[in-house]
C-alpha positions as CSV (number, residue, x, y, z in Angstrom):
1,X,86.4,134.6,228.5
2,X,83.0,133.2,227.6
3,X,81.7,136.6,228.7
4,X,84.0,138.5,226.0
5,X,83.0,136.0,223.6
6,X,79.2,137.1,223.9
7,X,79.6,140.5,223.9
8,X,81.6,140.2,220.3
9,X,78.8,137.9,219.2
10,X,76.2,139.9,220.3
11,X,77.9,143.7,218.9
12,X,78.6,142.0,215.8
13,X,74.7,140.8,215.4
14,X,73.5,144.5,216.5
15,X,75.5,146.0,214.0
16,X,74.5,143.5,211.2
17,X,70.5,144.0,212.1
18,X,71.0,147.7,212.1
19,X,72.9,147.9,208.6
20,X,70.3,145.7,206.8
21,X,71.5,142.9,205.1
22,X,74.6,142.7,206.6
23,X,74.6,140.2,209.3
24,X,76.6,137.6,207.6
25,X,79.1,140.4,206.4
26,X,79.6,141.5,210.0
27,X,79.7,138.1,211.5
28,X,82.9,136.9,209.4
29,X,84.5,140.3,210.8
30,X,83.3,139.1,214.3
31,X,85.2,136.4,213.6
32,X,88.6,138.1,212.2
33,X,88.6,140.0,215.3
34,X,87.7,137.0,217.4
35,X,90.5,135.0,216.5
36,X,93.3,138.0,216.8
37,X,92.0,139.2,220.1
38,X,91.8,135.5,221.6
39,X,94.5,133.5,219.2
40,X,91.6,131.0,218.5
41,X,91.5,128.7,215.9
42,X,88.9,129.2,213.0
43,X,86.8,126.3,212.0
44,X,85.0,125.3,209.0
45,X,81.6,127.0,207.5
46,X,79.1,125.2,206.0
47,X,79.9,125.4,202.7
48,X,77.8,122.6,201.7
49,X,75.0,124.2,203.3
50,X,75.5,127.3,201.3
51,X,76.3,125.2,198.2
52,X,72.8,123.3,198.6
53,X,71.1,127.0,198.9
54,X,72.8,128.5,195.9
55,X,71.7,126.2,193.9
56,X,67.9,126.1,195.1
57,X,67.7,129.8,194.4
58,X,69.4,129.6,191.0
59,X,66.0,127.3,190.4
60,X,64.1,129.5,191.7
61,X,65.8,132.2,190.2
62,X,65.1,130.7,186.5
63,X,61.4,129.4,187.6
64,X,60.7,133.5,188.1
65,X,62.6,134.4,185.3
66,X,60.4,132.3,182.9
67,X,57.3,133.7,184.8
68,X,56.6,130.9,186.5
69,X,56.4,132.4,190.0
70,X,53.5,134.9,188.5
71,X,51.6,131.9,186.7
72,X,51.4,130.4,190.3
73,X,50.3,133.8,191.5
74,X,48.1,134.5,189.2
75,X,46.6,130.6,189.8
76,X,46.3,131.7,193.1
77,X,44.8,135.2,192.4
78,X,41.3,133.2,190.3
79,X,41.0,131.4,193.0
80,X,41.1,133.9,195.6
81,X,38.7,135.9,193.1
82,X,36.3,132.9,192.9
83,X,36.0,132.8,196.6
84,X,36.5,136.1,197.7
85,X,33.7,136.2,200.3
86,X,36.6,133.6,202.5
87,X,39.6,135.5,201.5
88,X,40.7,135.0,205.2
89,X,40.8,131.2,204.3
90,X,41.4,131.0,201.3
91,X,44.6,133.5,200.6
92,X,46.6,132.0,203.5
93,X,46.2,128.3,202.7
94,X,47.6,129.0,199.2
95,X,50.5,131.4,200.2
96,X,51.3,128.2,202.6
97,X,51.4,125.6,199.8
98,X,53.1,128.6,197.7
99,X,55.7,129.4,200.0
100,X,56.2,125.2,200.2
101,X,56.7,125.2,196.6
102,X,58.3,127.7,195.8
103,X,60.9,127.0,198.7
104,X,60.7,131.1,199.7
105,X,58.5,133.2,201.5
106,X,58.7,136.2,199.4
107,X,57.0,134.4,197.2
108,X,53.5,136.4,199.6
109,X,54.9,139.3,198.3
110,X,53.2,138.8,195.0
111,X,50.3,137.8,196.7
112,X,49.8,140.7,199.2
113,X,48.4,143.7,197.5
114,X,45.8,141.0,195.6
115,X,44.4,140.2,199.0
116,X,44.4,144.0,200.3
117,X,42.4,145.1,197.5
118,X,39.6,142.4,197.6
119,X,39.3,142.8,201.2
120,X,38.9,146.7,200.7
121,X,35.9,145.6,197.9
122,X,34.7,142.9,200.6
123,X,34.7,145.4,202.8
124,X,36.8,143.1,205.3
125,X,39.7,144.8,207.2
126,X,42.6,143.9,205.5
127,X,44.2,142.6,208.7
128,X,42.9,139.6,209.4
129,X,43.8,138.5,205.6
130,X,47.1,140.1,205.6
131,X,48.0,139.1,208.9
132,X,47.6,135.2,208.1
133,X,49.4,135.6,204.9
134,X,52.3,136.8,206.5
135,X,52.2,133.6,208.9
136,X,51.6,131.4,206.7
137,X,54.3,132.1,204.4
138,X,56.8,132.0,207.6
139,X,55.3,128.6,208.2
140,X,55.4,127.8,205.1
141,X,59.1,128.1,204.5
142,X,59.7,126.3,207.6
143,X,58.4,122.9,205.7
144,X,59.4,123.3,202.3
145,X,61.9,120.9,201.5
146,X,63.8,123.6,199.5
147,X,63.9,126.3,202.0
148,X,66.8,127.8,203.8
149,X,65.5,127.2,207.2
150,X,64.7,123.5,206.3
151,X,67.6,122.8,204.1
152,X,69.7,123.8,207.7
153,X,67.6,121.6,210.2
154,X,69.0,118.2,208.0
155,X,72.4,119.9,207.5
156,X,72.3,119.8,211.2
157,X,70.2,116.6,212.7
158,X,70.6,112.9,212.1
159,X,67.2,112.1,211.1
160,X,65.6,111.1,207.7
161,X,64.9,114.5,206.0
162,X,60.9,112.9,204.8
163,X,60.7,112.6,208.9
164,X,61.3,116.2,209.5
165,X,59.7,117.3,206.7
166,X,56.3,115.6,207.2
167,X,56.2,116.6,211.4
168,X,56.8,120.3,210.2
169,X,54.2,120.4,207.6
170,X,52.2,118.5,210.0
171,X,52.4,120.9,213.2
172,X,53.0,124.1,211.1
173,X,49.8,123.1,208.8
174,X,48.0,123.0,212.0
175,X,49.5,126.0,213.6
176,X,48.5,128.0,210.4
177,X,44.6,126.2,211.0
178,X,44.6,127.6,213.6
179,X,45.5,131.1,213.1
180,X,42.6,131.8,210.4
181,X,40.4,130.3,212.6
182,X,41.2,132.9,214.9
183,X,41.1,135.5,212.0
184,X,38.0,134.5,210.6
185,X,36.0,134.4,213.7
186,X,37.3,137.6,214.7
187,X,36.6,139.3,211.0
188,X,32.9,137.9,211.8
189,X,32.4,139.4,214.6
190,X,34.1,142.7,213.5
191,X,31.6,143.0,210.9
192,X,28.6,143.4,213.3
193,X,30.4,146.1,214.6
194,X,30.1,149.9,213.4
195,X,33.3,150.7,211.9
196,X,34.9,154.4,211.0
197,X,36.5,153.1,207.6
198,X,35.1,154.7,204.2
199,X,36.0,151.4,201.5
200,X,34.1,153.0,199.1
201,X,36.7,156.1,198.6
202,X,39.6,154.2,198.8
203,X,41.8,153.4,195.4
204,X,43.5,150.9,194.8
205,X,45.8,149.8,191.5
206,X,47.7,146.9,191.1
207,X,49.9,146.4,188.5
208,X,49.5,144.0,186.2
209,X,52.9,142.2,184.4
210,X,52.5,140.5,180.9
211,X,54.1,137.0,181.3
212,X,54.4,133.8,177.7
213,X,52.2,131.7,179.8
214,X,53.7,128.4,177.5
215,X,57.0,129.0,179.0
216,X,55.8,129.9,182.8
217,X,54.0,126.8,182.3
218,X,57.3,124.6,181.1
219,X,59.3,126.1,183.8
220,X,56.5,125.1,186.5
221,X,56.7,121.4,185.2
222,X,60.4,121.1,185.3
223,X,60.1,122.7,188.6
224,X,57.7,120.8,190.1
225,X,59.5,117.5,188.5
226,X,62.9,118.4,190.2
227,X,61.5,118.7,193.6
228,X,59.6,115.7,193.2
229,X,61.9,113.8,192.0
230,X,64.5,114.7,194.9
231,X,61.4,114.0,197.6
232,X,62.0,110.0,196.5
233,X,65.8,110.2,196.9
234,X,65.0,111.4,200.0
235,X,62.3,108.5,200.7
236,X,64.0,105.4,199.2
237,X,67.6,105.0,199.2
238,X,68.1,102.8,196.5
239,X,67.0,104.8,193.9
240,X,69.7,107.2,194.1
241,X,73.0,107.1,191.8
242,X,75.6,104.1,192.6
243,X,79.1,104.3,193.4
244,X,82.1,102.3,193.8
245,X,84.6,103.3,195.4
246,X,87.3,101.0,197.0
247,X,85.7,98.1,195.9
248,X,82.6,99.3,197.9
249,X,79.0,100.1,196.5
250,X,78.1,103.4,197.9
251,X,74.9,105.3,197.3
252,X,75.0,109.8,196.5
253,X,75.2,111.6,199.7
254,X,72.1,114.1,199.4
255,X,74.0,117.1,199.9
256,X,75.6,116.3,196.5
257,X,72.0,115.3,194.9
258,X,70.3,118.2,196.0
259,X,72.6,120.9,194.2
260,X,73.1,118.4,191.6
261,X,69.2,118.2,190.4
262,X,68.5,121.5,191.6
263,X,71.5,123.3,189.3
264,X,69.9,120.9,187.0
265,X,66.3,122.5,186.9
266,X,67.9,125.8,186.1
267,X,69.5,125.0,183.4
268,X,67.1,122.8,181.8
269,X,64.4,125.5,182.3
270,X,67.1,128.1,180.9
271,X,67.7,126.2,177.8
272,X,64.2,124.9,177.0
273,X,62.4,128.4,178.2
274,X,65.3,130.4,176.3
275,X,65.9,132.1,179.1
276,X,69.1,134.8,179.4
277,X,71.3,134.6,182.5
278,X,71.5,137.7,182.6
279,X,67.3,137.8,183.3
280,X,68.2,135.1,186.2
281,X,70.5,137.3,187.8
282,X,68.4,140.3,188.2
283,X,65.3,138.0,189.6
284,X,64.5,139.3,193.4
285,X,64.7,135.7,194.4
286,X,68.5,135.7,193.8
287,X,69.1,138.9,195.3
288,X,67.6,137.8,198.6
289,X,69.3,134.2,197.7
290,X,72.8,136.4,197.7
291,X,71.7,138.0,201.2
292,X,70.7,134.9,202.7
293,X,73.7,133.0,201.7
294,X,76.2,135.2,203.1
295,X,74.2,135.7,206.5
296,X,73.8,132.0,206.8
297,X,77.4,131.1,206.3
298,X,78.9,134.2,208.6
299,X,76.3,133.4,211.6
300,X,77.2,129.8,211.0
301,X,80.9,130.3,210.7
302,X,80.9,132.8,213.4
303,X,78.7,130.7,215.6
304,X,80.4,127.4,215.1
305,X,84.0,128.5,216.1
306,X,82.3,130.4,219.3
307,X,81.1,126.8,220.5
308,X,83.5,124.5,219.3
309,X,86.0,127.0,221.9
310,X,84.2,127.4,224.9
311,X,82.3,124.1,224.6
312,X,83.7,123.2,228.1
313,X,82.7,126.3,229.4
314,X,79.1,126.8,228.0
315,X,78.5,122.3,228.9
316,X,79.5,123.9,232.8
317,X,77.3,126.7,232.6
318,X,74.1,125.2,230.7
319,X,74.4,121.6,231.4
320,X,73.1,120.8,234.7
321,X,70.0,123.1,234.0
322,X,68.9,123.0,230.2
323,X,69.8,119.4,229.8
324,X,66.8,118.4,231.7
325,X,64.3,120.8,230.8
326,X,64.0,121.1,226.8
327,X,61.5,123.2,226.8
328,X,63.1,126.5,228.3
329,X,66.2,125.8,225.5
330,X,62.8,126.1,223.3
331,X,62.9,129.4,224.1
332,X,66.4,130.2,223.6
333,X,65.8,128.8,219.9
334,X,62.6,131.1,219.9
335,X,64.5,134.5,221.4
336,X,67.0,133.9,219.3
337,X,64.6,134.1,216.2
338,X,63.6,137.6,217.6
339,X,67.2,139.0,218.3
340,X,68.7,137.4,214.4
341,X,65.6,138.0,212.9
342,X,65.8,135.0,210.8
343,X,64.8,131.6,211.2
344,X,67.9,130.4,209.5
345,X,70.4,132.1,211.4
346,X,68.7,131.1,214.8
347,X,69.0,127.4,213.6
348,X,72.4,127.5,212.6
349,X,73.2,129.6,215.6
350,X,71.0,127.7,218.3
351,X,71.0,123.7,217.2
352,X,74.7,123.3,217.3
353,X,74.5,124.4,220.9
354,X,72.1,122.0,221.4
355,X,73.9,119.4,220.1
356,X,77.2,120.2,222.0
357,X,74.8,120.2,225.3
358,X,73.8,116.5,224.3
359,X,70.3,116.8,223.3
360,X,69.1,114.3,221.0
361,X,68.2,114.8,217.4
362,X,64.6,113.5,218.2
363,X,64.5,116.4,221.1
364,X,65.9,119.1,218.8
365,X,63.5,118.5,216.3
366,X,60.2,118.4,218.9
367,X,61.3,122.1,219.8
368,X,62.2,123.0,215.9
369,X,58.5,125.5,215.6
370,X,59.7,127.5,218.2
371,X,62.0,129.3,215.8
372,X,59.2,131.3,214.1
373,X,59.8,134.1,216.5
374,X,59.8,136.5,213.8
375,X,56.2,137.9,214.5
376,X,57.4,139.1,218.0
377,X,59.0,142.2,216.4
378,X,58.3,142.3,213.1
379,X,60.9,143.3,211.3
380,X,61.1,141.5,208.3
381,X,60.5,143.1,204.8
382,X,57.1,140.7,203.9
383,X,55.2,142.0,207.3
384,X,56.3,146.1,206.3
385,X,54.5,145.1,202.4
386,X,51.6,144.0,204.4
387,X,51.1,147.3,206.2
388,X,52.0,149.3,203.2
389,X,49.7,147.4,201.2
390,X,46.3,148.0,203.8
391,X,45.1,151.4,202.4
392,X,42.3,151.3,205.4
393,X,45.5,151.5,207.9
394,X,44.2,148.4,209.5
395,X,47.2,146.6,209.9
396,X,49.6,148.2,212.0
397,X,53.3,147.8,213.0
398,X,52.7,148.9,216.3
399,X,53.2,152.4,218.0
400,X,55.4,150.8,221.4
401,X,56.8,148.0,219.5
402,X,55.2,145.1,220.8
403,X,51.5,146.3,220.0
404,X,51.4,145.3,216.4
405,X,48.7,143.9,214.2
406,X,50.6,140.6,214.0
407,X,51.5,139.9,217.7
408,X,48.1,137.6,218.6
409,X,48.1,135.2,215.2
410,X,51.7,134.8,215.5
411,X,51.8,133.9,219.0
412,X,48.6,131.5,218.3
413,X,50.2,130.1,215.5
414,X,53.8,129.3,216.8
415,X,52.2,128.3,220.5
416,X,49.8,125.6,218.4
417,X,53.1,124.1,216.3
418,X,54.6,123.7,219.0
419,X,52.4,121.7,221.0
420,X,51.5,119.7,218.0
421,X,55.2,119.0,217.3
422,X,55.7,117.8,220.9
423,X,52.6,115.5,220.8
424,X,54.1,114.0,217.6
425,X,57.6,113.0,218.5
């Protein structure tokens, strides 16, 4: 039975990853046909999970609208500019604090042909730039406190969401450290070397997008305020709203505070930015909001009725060897990164398995950085900008699939969170 079971899980993820963008789609019709072959019962999604990330990318949605993703990007850009000679350093340590605040990693892909085209003027290989961008924006959305992949880790575990938050910025800030050290000391000692590349002859545009810097600026504020001021609900529990119900004082749950304030942001910035829905709407941020919301509620919806019905079967089969040895279920969270080629969907999909196995919330979180797998094969639309972007055709994607440009600072990156994470809890 449990045998069955895995083959429909795993058919319905290769057909999702093959027709891109469909995984979630796909997984709900795993499901269907699940529970008419086997006569199982159908549990609950996360629909609070899904409500919590709807309304973060409605924010977000409204924050680009009013321009305010390309004032940050173009903060960024003059200061990137003023210290172009470290663009190695420099570009990825802002896409990281971008990525935090902006609560999605795409937010690199305004970032990426900037850093290309300095390089090429620098004449720096593109690659080692590029190459920590794209980490540092995976990282980065593993610690923002708006992210999808974060937003799922407290759905999931019993701990103080300021707890989680501050050990992944902590081992994921140090991961990324260590990552452009690597880059930088090998762009150093590239440049003593004789290369082939001819950066004088090649062109390079970049478009550039007229934004009213007063309302990007507004939006930024409200934005900034929002998050802010859900970071101390999250830290002191008496501030949040009061209830009484039954006679008894209660305080808001924060998976009613979060979509609260963050529905709230977008429609203050909407009404003081004079900003259409209609302009939200067509914003890439909600279109990749749309795709991520329906993957992460199929996977999870999917997932969750797989476990909750073999639980006694997969506690036989796993228990007497993974419950001892956290580190190799570490690797299950990290292949399982690869094969759903989302961080999300590997957490939604891997720490409930956990949790039926009897790991504690403590352990879970210790392994959390090895679910940025996702530079093992890249196949995610931010590393495929980065090669298109590198005119010298420094960064590749690799001719035998595992030979790609990212492979090394990936690997360097997620191996160093990982030990930093286990060293902190």
């Amino acid at each position: 039975m449990l045998v069955l079971e895995f083959f429909i899980f795993t058919t319905v993820v290769i057909l999702g990853l093959k027709k891109k963008g469909s995984l979630g789609l796909m997984s709900v019709l795993g499901l269907l046909i699940y529970s008419l072959i086997f006569n199982k019962p159908i549990y609950k999604p996360a629909l609070s999970l899904g409500l919590i990330i709807l309304s973060v990318i409605t924010a977000s949605s409204s924050l680009a609208a009013s321009g305010g993703i390309k004032l940050i990007a173009n903060i960024i850009e003059k200061i990137i500019i003023k210290h172009r000679t470290f663009i190695t350093i420099i570009a990825p340590l802002f896409t990281f604090f971008a990525t935090i605040l902006c609560g999605t990693s795409y937010i690199v892909l305004t970032i990426l042909p900037l850093v290309a085209k300095i390089s090429i003027e620098e004449r720096i290989k593109p690659i080692y730039p590029l190459t920590a961008c794209v980490i540092a924006a995976n990282h980065g959305s593993l610690c923002s406190p708006i992210s999808s992949p974060f937003l799922a880790t407290t759905h999931l575990l019993r701990l103080n969401s300021n707890y989680i938050l501050i050990t992944m910025f902590i081992s994921c800030f140090i991961g990324l450290l260590a990552t452009i050290l690597f880059n930088f000391i090998s762009q150093r000692i590239d440049l003593k070397k004789e290369n082939n590349i001819d950066f004088d002859n090649i062109k390079f545009e970049i478009d550039n997008i007229d934004f009213d810097i007063k309302k990007a600026k507004k939006a930024v504020l409200i934005f900034i305020s929002g998050i802010s001021l859900l970071f101390f609900y999250g830290l002191y529990n008496k501030i949040r709203p009061k209830f009484i119900i039954n006679n008894e004082i209660s305080g808001c749950d924060m998976t009613l505070l979060i979509p609260l304030v963050m529905f709230s942001i977008g429609a203050i910035i909407s009404i003081i930015c004079n900003i259409k829905i209609k302009d939200i709407l067509e914003q890439k941020t909600m279109e990749f909001g749309f795709q991520s919301i329906i993957t992460i509620l199929g996977i999870s919806w999917l997932s969750a009725s797989l476990i909750e019905n073999s639980r006694s079967e997969i506690l036989i089969l796993l228990n007497n060897f993974l419950k001892y040895h956290d580190f190799f279920f570490g690797i299950i969270l990290f292949l399982a990164s690869i094969f759903l080629a989302s961080q999300t969907a590997a957490i939604l999909t891997i720490l409930p398995l956990g949790i039926t196995l009897g790991f504690s919330d403590i352990k879970l979180l210790s392994i959390l950085p090895f679910v940025d797998g996702l530079f093992f094969i890249p196949l995610t639309a931010i590393f495929s900008y980065a090669v298109e972007c590198d005119k010298t055709g420094s960064t590749k994607s690799g001719k035998y699939i595992l030979d790609h440009s990212l492979m090394i600072p990936g690997a360097i990156a997620t191996l160093t969170s990982v030990i930093v994470m286990f060293t902190l809890v």
